[in-house]
C-alpha positions in Angstrom: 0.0 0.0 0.0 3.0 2.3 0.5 4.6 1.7 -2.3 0.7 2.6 -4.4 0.6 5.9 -2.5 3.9 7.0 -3.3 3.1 6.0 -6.9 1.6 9.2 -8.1 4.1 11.5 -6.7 7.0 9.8 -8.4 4.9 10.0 -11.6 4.7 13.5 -11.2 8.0 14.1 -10.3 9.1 12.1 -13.5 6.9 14.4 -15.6 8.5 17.6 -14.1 12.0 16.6 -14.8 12.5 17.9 -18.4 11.3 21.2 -17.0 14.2 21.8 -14.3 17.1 20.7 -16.9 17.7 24.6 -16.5 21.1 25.6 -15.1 20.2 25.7 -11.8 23.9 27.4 -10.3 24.5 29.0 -13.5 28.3 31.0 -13.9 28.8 33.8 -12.2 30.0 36.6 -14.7 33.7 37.9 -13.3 32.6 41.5 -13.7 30.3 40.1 -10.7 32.5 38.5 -8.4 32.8 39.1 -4.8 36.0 40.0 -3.2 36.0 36.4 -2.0 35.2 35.0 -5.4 37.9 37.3 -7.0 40.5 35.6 -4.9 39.4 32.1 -5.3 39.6 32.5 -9.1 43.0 34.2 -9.1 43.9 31.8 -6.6 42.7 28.7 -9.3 44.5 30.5 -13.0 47.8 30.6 -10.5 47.1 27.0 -9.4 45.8 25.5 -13.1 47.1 27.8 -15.1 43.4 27.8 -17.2 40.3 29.9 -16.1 37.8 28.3 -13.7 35.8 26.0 -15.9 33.2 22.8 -15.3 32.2 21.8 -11.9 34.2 25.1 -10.2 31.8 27.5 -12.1 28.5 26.7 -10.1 30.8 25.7 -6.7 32.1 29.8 -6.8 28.7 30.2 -5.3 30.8 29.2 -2.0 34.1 30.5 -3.0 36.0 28.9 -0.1 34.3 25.2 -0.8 35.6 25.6 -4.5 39.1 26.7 -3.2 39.3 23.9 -1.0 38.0 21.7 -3.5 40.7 22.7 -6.2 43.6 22.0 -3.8 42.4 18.5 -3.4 41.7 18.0 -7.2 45.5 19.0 -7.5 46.9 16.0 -5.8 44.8 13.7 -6.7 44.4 14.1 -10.5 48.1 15.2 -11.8 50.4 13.5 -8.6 48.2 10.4 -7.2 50.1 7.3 -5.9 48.5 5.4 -8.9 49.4 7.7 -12.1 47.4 9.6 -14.0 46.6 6.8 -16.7 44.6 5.1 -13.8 43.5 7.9 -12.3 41.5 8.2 -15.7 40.6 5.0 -15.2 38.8 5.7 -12.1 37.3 9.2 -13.0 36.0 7.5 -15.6 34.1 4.6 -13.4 33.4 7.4 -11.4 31.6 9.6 -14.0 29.6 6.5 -15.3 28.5 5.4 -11.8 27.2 9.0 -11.2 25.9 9.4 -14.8 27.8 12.4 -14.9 28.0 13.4 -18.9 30.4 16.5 -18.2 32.4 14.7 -15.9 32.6 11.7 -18.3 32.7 14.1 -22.0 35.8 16.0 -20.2 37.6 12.7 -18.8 37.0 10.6 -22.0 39.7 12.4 -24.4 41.8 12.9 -21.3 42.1 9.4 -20.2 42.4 8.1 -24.0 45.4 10.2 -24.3 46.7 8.9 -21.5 46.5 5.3 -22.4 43.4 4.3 -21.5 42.4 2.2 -24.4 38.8 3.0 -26.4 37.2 -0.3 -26.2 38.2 -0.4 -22.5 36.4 3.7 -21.9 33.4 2.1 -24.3 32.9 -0.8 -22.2 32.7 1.1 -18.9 30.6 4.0 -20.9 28.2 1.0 -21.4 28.0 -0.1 -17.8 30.0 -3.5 -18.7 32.9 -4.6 -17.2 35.6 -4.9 -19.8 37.1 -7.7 -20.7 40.7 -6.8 -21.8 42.3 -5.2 -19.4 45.6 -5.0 -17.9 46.2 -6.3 -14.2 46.5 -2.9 -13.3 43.5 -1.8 -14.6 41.6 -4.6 -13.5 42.8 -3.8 -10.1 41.9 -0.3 -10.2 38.3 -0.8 -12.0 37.3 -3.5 -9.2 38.3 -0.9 -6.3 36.3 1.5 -7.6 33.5 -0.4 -8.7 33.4 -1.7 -5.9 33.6 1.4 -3.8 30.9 2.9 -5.2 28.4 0.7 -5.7 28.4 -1.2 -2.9 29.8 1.3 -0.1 32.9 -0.8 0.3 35.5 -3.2 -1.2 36.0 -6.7 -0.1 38.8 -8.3 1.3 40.4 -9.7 -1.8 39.9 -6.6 -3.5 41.6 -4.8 -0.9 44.5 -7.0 -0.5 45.2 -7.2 -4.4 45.2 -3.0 -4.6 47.2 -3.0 -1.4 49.7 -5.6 -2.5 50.2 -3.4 -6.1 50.0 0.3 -5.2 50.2 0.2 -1.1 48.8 1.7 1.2 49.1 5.1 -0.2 48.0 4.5 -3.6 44.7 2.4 -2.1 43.8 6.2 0.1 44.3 7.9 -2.9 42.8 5.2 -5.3 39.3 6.2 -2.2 40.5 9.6 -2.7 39.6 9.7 -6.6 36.6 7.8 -6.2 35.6 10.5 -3.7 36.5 13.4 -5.2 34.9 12.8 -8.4 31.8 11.7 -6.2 32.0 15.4 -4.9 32.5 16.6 -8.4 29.5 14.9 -10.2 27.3 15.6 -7.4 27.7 19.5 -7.5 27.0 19.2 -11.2 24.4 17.2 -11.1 22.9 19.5 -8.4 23.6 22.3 -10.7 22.8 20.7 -13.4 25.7 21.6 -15.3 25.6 21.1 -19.3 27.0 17.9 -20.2 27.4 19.6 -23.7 30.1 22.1 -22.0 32.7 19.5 -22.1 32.4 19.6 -25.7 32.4 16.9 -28.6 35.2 15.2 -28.2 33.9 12.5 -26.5 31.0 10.0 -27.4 27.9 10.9 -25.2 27.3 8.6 -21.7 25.0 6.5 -22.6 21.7 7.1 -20.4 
Protein backbone atom coordinates (compact mmCIF):
# COMPACT_ATOMS: atom_id res chain seq x y z
CA UNK A 1 0.00 0.00 0.00
CA UNK A 2 3.00 2.28 0.51
CA UNK A 3 4.56 1.73 -2.35
CA UNK A 4 0.73 2.64 -4.45
CA UNK A 5 0.59 5.92 -2.53
CA UNK A 6 3.85 7.05 -3.32
CA UNK A 7 3.13 5.97 -6.91
CA UNK A 8 1.59 9.24 -8.07
CA UNK A 9 4.13 11.49 -6.73
CA UNK A 10 7.01 9.78 -8.38
CA UNK A 11 4.89 10.01 -11.61
CA UNK A 12 4.66 13.48 -11.20
CA UNK A 13 7.95 14.11 -10.25
CA UNK A 14 9.06 12.08 -13.49
CA UNK A 15 6.95 14.44 -15.60
CA UNK A 16 8.53 17.62 -14.11
CA UNK A 17 12.02 16.61 -14.80
CA UNK A 18 12.51 17.89 -18.39
CA UNK A 19 11.28 21.16 -16.99
CA UNK A 20 14.16 21.78 -14.31
CA UNK A 21 17.10 20.74 -16.92
CA UNK A 22 17.72 24.65 -16.54
CA UNK A 23 21.15 25.62 -15.09
CA UNK A 24 20.22 25.72 -11.78
CA UNK A 25 23.93 27.38 -10.28
CA UNK A 26 24.53 28.97 -13.53
CA UNK A 27 28.25 30.96 -13.91
CA UNK A 28 28.76 33.80 -12.16
CA UNK A 29 29.98 36.59 -14.67
CA UNK A 30 33.72 37.92 -13.25
CA UNK A 31 32.60 41.53 -13.67
CA UNK A 32 30.27 40.06 -10.67
CA UNK A 33 32.50 38.47 -8.39
CA UNK A 34 32.84 39.15 -4.75
CA UNK A 35 36.04 39.95 -3.19
CA UNK A 36 36.03 36.39 -1.96
CA UNK A 37 35.19 35.02 -5.40
CA UNK A 38 37.92 37.27 -6.99
CA UNK A 39 40.53 35.65 -4.87
CA UNK A 40 39.36 32.06 -5.34
CA UNK A 41 39.64 32.47 -9.09
CA UNK A 42 43.04 34.15 -9.07
CA UNK A 43 43.92 31.81 -6.56
CA UNK A 44 42.71 28.67 -9.35
CA UNK A 45 44.48 30.53 -12.99
CA UNK A 46 47.76 30.61 -10.53
CA UNK A 47 47.14 26.99 -9.35
CA UNK A 48 45.82 25.49 -13.14
CA UNK A 49 47.06 27.79 -15.07
CA UNK A 50 43.39 27.79 -17.17
CA UNK A 51 40.26 29.94 -16.12
CA UNK A 52 37.76 28.33 -13.74
CA UNK A 53 35.84 25.96 -15.86
CA UNK A 54 33.21 22.81 -15.31
CA UNK A 55 32.24 21.82 -11.87
CA UNK A 56 34.17 25.13 -10.24
CA UNK A 57 31.83 27.49 -12.08
CA UNK A 58 28.47 26.71 -10.11
CA UNK A 59 30.79 25.75 -6.75
CA UNK A 60 32.06 29.78 -6.78
CA UNK A 61 28.74 30.24 -5.26
CA UNK A 62 30.84 29.18 -1.96
CA UNK A 63 34.09 30.45 -2.97
CA UNK A 64 36.04 28.86 -0.13
CA UNK A 65 34.33 25.24 -0.79
CA UNK A 66 35.57 25.62 -4.46
CA UNK A 67 39.12 26.72 -3.24
CA UNK A 68 39.26 23.90 -0.98
CA UNK A 69 37.96 21.70 -3.49
CA UNK A 70 40.69 22.65 -6.17
CA UNK A 71 43.61 21.99 -3.83
CA UNK A 72 42.35 18.49 -3.43
CA UNK A 73 41.67 17.97 -7.21
CA UNK A 74 45.48 18.97 -7.47
CA UNK A 75 46.94 16.03 -5.76
CA UNK A 76 44.80 13.69 -6.73
CA UNK A 77 44.43 14.12 -10.52
CA UNK A 78 48.09 15.17 -11.80
CA UNK A 79 50.39 13.51 -8.60
CA UNK A 80 48.25 10.38 -7.18
CA UNK A 81 50.09 7.34 -5.93
CA UNK A 82 48.52 5.43 -8.87
CA UNK A 83 49.41 7.65 -12.11
CA UNK A 84 47.42 9.60 -14.02
CA UNK A 85 46.55 6.80 -16.72
CA UNK A 86 44.56 5.07 -13.79
CA UNK A 87 43.54 7.93 -12.26
CA UNK A 88 41.48 8.21 -15.70
CA UNK A 89 40.58 4.96 -15.16
CA UNK A 90 38.82 5.69 -12.07
CA UNK A 91 37.31 9.15 -12.98
CA UNK A 92 36.01 7.47 -15.59
CA UNK A 93 34.14 4.62 -13.40
CA UNK A 94 33.36 7.41 -11.35
CA UNK A 95 31.61 9.56 -14.03
CA UNK A 96 29.60 6.52 -15.31
CA UNK A 97 28.46 5.44 -11.77
CA UNK A 98 27.17 9.02 -11.20
CA UNK A 99 25.90 9.41 -14.80
CA UNK A 100 27.77 12.44 -14.87
CA UNK A 101 28.02 13.43 -18.86
CA UNK A 102 30.44 16.46 -18.24
CA UNK A 103 32.42 14.70 -15.92
CA UNK A 104 32.62 11.75 -18.30
CA UNK A 105 32.72 14.13 -21.96
CA UNK A 106 35.79 16.04 -20.23
CA UNK A 107 37.60 12.74 -18.82
CA UNK A 108 37.01 10.57 -21.96
CA UNK A 109 39.74 12.39 -24.35
CA UNK A 110 41.82 12.88 -21.25
CA UNK A 111 42.10 9.40 -20.17
CA UNK A 112 42.39 8.11 -23.98
CA UNK A 113 45.42 10.18 -24.29
CA UNK A 114 46.72 8.91 -21.53
CA UNK A 115 46.48 5.28 -22.37
CA UNK A 116 43.42 4.26 -21.51
CA UNK A 117 42.35 2.22 -24.40
CA UNK A 118 38.82 3.00 -26.36
CA UNK A 119 37.22 -0.28 -26.23
CA UNK A 120 38.20 -0.38 -22.52
CA UNK A 121 36.43 3.66 -21.91
CA UNK A 122 33.35 2.05 -24.25
CA UNK A 123 32.94 -0.79 -22.23
CA UNK A 124 32.69 1.09 -18.94
CA UNK A 125 30.56 3.96 -20.86
CA UNK A 126 28.18 1.02 -21.37
CA UNK A 127 27.97 -0.10 -17.81
CA UNK A 128 29.95 -3.49 -18.68
CA UNK A 129 32.89 -4.60 -17.18
CA UNK A 130 35.64 -4.89 -19.79
CA UNK A 131 37.14 -7.67 -20.65
CA UNK A 132 40.66 -6.75 -21.75
CA UNK A 133 42.32 -5.17 -19.37
CA UNK A 134 45.59 -5.03 -17.93
CA UNK A 135 46.23 -6.30 -14.22
CA UNK A 136 46.55 -2.86 -13.30
CA UNK A 137 43.54 -1.76 -14.64
CA UNK A 138 41.57 -4.56 -13.53
CA UNK A 139 42.85 -3.81 -10.07
CA UNK A 140 41.90 -0.26 -10.24
CA UNK A 141 38.33 -0.83 -12.03
CA UNK A 142 37.34 -3.51 -9.24
CA UNK A 143 38.31 -0.95 -6.33
CA UNK A 144 36.30 1.54 -7.63
CA UNK A 145 33.55 -0.38 -8.69
CA UNK A 146 33.38 -1.69 -5.89
CA UNK A 147 33.58 1.38 -3.83
CA UNK A 148 30.94 2.85 -5.16
CA UNK A 149 28.42 0.68 -5.70
CA UNK A 150 28.44 -1.23 -2.85
CA UNK A 151 29.78 1.26 -0.11
CA UNK A 152 32.86 -0.80 0.31
CA UNK A 153 35.48 -3.25 -1.18
CA UNK A 154 36.05 -6.69 -0.05
CA UNK A 155 38.78 -8.35 1.34
CA UNK A 156 40.38 -9.67 -1.84
CA UNK A 157 39.89 -6.62 -3.45
CA UNK A 158 41.60 -4.77 -0.92
CA UNK A 159 44.50 -7.04 -0.54
CA UNK A 160 45.16 -7.16 -4.40
CA UNK A 161 45.25 -2.95 -4.59
CA UNK A 162 47.20 -2.97 -1.40
CA UNK A 163 49.72 -5.65 -2.53
CA UNK A 164 50.20 -3.41 -6.13
CA UNK A 165 50.01 0.32 -5.20
CA UNK A 166 50.24 0.17 -1.14
CA UNK A 167 48.78 1.72 1.16
CA UNK A 168 49.13 5.12 -0.23
CA UNK A 169 47.96 4.55 -3.59
CA UNK A 170 44.66 2.39 -2.05
CA UNK A 171 43.78 6.24 0.09
CA UNK A 172 44.34 7.91 -2.88
CA UNK A 173 42.76 5.22 -5.28
CA UNK A 174 39.27 6.15 -2.22
CA UNK A 175 40.52 9.61 -2.73
CA UNK A 176 39.59 9.74 -6.60
CA UNK A 177 36.64 7.85 -6.16
CA UNK A 178 35.61 10.46 -3.67
CA UNK A 179 36.53 13.42 -5.17
CA UNK A 180 34.89 12.75 -8.40
CA UNK A 181 31.75 11.71 -6.21
CA UNK A 182 31.99 15.35 -4.87
CA UNK A 183 32.45 16.61 -8.38
CA UNK A 184 29.51 14.92 -10.16
CA UNK A 185 27.35 15.63 -7.38
CA UNK A 186 27.74 19.50 -7.47
CA UNK A 187 27.02 19.19 -11.24
CA UNK A 188 24.42 17.15 -11.06
CA UNK A 189 22.87 19.49 -8.42
CA UNK A 190 23.64 22.34 -10.69
CA UNK A 191 22.77 20.67 -13.45
CA UNK A 192 25.71 21.60 -15.34
CA UNK A 193 25.63 21.10 -19.30
CA UNK A 194 27.00 17.93 -20.23
CA UNK A 195 27.41 19.57 -23.70
CA UNK A 196 30.05 22.09 -21.99
CA UNK A 197 32.67 19.50 -22.12
CA UNK A 198 32.41 19.61 -25.69
CA UNK A 199 32.37 16.91 -28.63
CA UNK A 200 35.23 15.22 -28.23
CA UNK A 201 33.93 12.45 -26.47
CA UNK A 202 30.95 9.97 -27.37
CA UNK A 203 27.86 10.92 -25.16
CA UNK A 204 27.34 8.61 -21.66
CA UNK A 205 24.96 6.54 -22.56
CA UNK A 206 21.71 7.06 -20.40
Amino acid sequence: MTCCRWAPALLVAVAVLPAMSAERLPTIPAAQYSPAQAQAAAEFDAARRVPLFGPFEPMMHSPRMMSQARAMGDYLRYQSAIGNTLSELAILVTAREWNQGYEWGLHYPIAIKAGIRRELADDIGAGRRPQAMSPDEAIVFDFTSELLRNKQVSDATFERARARFGTNGVVDMAGIAGYYTLLAMELNVAQYPAAAAGKDAPPLPP
